[in-house]
C-alpha positions in Angstrom: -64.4 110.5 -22.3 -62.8 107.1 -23.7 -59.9 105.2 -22.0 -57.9 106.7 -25.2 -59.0 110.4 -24.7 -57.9 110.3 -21.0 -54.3 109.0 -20.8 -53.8 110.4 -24.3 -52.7 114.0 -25.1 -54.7 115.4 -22.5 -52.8 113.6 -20.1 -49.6 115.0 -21.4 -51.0 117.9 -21.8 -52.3 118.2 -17.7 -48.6 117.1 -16.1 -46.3 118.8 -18.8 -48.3 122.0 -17.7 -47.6 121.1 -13.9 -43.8 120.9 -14.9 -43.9 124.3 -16.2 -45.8 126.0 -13.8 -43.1 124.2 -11.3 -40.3 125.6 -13.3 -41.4 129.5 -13.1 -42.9 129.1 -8.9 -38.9 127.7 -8.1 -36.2 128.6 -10.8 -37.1 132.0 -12.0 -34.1 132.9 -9.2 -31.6 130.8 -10.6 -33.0 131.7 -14.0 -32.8 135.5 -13.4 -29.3 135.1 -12.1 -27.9 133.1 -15.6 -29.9 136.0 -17.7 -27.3 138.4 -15.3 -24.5 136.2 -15.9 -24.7 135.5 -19.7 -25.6 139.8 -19.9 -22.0 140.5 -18.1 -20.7 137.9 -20.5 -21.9 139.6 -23.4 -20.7 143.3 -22.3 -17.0 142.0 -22.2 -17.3 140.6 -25.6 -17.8 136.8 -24.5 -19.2 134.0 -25.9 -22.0 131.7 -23.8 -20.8 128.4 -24.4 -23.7 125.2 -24.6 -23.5 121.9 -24.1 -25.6 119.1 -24.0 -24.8 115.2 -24.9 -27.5 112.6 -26.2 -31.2 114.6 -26.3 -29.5 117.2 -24.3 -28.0 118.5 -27.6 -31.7 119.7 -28.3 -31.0 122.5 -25.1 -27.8 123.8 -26.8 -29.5 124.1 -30.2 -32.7 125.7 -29.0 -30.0 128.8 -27.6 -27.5 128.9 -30.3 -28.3 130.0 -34.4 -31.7 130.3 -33.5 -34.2 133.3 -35.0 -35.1 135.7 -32.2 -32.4 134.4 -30.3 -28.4 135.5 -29.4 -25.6 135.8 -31.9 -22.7 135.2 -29.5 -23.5 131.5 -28.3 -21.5 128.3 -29.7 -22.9 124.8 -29.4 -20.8 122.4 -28.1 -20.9 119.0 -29.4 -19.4 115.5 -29.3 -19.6 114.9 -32.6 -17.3 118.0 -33.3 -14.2 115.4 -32.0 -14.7 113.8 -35.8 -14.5 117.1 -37.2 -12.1 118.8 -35.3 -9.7 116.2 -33.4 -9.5 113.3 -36.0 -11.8 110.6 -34.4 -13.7 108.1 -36.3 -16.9 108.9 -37.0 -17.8 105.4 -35.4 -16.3 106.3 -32.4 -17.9 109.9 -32.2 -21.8 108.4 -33.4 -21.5 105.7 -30.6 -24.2 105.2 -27.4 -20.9 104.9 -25.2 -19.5 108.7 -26.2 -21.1 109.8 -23.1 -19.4 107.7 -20.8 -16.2 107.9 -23.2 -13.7 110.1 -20.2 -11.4 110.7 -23.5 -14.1 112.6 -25.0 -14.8 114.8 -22.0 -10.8 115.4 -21.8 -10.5 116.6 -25.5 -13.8 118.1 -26.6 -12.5 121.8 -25.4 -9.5 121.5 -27.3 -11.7 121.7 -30.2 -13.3 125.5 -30.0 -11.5 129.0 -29.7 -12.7 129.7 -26.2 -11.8 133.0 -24.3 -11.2 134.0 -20.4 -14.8 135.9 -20.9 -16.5 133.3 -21.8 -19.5 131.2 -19.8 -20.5 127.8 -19.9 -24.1 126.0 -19.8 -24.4 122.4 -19.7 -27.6 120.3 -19.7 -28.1 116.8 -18.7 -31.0 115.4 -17.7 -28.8 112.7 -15.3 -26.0 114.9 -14.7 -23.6 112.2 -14.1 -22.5 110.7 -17.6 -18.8 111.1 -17.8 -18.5 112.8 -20.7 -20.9 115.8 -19.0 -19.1 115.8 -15.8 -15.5 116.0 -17.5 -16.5 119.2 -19.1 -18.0 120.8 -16.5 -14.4 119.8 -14.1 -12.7 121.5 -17.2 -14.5 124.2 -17.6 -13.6 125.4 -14.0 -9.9 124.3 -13.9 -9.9 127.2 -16.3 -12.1 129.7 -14.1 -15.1 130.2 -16.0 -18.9 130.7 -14.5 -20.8 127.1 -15.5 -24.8 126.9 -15.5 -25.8 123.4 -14.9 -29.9 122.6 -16.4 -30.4 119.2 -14.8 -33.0 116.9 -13.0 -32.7 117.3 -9.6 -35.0 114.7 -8.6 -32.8 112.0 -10.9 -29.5 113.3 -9.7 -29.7 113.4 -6.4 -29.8 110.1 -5.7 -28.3 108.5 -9.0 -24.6 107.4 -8.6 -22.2 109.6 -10.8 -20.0 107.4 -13.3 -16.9 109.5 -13.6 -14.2 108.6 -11.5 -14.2 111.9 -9.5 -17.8 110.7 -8.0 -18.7 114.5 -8.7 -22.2 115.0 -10.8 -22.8 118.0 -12.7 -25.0 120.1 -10.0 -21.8 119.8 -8.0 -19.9 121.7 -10.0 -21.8 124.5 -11.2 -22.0 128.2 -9.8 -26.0 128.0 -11.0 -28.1 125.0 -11.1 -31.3 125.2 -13.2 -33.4 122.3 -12.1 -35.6 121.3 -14.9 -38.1 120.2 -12.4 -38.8 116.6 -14.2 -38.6 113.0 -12.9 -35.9 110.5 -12.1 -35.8 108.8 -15.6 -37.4 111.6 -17.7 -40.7 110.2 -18.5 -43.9 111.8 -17.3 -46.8 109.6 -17.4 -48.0 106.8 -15.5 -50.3 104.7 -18.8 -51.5 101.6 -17.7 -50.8 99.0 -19.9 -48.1 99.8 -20.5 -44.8 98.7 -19.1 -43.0 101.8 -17.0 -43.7 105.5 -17.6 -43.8 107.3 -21.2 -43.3 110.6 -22.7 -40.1 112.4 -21.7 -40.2 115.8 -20.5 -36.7 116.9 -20.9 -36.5 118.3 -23.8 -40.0 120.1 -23.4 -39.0 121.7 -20.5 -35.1 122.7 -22.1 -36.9 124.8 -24.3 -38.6 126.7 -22.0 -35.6 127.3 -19.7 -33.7 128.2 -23.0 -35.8 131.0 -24.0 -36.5 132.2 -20.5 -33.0 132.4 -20.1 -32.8 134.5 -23.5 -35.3 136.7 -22.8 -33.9 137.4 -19.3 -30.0 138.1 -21.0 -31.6 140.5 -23.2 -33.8 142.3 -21.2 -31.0 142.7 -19.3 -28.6 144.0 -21.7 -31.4 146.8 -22.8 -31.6 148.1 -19.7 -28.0 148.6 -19.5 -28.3 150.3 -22.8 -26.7 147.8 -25.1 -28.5 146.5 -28.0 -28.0 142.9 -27.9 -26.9 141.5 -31.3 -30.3 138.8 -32.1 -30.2 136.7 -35.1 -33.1 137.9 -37.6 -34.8 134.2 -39.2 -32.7 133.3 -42.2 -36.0 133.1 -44.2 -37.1 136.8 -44.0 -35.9 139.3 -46.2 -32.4 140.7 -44.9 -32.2 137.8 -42.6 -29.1 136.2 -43.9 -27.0 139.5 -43.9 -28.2 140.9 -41.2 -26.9 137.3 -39.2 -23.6 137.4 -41.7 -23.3 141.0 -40.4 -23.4 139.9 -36.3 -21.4 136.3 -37.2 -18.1 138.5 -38.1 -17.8 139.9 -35.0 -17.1 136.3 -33.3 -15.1 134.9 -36.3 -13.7 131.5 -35.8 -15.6 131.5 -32.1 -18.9 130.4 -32.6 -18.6 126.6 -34.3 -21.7 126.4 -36.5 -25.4 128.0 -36.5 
């Protein structure tokens, strides 16, 4: 095996696996528990609320307007403060919007969001500002939050809102996504620190463990949980138009 072939793909390949494996030995629980939670959500004609600033925003999209996946889920999103609240789109498209405490403070404002309802918020840190001012938000007004974080960087790591509080702090589930402090995976030498996040690899997975738990638990209570059908198959797009006007105005985008 060449230098190339062994701290190449396979590589990846070998720890991303270990990740995963950790993920289903320790959080199947917590994961079981949010599949319960977003289930009762769902019986009282809720909405699951998802969040996720910077990559994060790949966790909210993986669970909301995907085929296979649940009708009644809005994505959250910073950029929604140009859309919806009148902020420059220079501000919104900025590296600081995460640590903008002004954005944390309006971004709710922005979606129709019920008493029902239940929040999920990833971040890898779990201490940007824009992240933790959500989550203190989210339950000033009572509602059940699901954190998906890095334990193992947020622990330790110093939170930068001016509560002190991180995300994990605040949540009545944490979801650890079982990755390292800073995200990447791979020790390569030669090069200069580690490479190849695993974030995002390991959002998905949580993501659609987490759907399959919800529905899985609405069939056995003998409700047929409303699925969006791919867009690109025939009866797709009415089938999803069909499901859409039963939230209205309440789910942002899909």
């Amino acid at each position: 095996m060449s230098e190339h072939e062994q701290f190449g793909l396979r590589l990846f390949w070998q720890e991303a696996s270990k990740v995963m494996e950790r993920i289903y030995k320790t959080q199947t629980d917590a994961i079981r528990q949010t599949g319960r939670l977003f289930a009762d959500c769902l019986e009282k004609d809720g909405v699951i609320q998802a969040y996720g600033t910077g990559h994060s925003r790949a966790f909210a999209m993986e669970l909301a307007g995907r085929a296979g996946g649940l009708v009644p889920v809005n994505r959250i999103d910073l950029e929604d403060l140009a859309l919806r609240a009148n902020w420059t789109l220079e501000r919104v498209k900025s590296p600081e919007i995460e640590r903008d405490l002004e954005a944390g403070q309006t971004l709710l404002s922005c979606y129709r969001i019920e008493p029902q309802d239940v929040f999920i918020i990833a971040s890898n840190s779990g201490v940007n500002v824009a992240i933790v001012e959500v989550a203190l938000k989210v339950k000033q007004h009572g509602h059940k939050l699901v954190a998906v974080t890095s334990l193992e960087h947020s622990l330790p790591a110093e939170s930068r809102h001016p509560s002190g509080k991180k995300l994990y702090e605040l949540a009545d589930i944490v979801i650890d996504n079982c990755g390292p402090s800073g995200d990447a995976l791979l020790e390569m030498p030669g090069a200069r620190g580690k490479a190849c996040s695993i974030s995002s690899v390991s959002g998905t997975l949580i993501a659609q463990m987490i759907t399959a738990e919800t529905i899985g638990n609405l069939i056995g209570r003998g409700v047929e949980p409303p699925i969006f059908l791919s867009a690109n198959i025939p009866g797709g797009i009415e089938q999803g138009q069909r499901l859409r006007q039963r939230y209205a105005d309440r789910i942002s985008r899909v």
